[in-house]
C-alpha positions, -999 to 999 in steps of 0.1 A, spaced: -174 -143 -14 -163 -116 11 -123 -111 19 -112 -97 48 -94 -65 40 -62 -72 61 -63 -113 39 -68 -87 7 -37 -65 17 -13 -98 24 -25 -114 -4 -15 -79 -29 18 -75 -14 25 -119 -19 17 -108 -59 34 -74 -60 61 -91 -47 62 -122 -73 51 -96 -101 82 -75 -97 107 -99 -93 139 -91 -80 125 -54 -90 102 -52 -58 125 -43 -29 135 -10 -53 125 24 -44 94 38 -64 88 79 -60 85 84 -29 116 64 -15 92 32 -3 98 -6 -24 79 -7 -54 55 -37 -41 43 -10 -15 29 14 -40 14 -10 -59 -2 -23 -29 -13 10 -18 -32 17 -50 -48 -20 -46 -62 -6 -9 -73 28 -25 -93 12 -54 -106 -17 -29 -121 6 -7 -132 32 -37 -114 65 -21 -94 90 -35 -54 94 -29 -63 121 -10 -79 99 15 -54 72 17 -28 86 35 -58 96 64 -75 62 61 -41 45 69 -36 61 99 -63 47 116 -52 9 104 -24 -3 123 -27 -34 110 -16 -26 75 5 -5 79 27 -29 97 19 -52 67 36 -27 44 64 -16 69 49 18 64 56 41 101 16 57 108 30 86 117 48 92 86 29 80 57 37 93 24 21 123 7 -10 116 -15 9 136 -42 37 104 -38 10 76 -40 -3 96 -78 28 92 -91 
């Protein structure tokens, strides 16, 4: 069965979210909520690209980045996503 990426993205932030408890709004490195980065490494390993590559791959997909609040035209460092 094929997912939609954007259904994939919603559905990972709905389970980062229930995962991390009151825990999820927090800050990870990087000053974004926890939830984020754990949905931003879902995205990277659904779509098989390096953390180099995610910051650039966001840019170009409005739609999630309004998903995870994340501003396109300042999207945290691939060095922040690594950590």
């Amino acid at each position: 069965m094929e997912i939609d990426l954007l259904d994939f993205i919603e559905q990972c932030r709905d389970l980062a979210k229930q995962a991390l408890g009151k825990h999820a709004g927090e800050p990870a490195s990087g000053g974004f909520a926890r939830w984020v980065h754990v949905v931003l490494h879902c995205f990277r390993l659904e779509e098989g690209h390096s953390y180099r590559e995610t910051p650039n791959r966001l840019k170009y997909m409005t739609e999630i980045c309004d998903v995870l609040g994340l501003d396109r035209e300042n999207l945290p460092d691939y060095s922040t996503i690594y950590k």
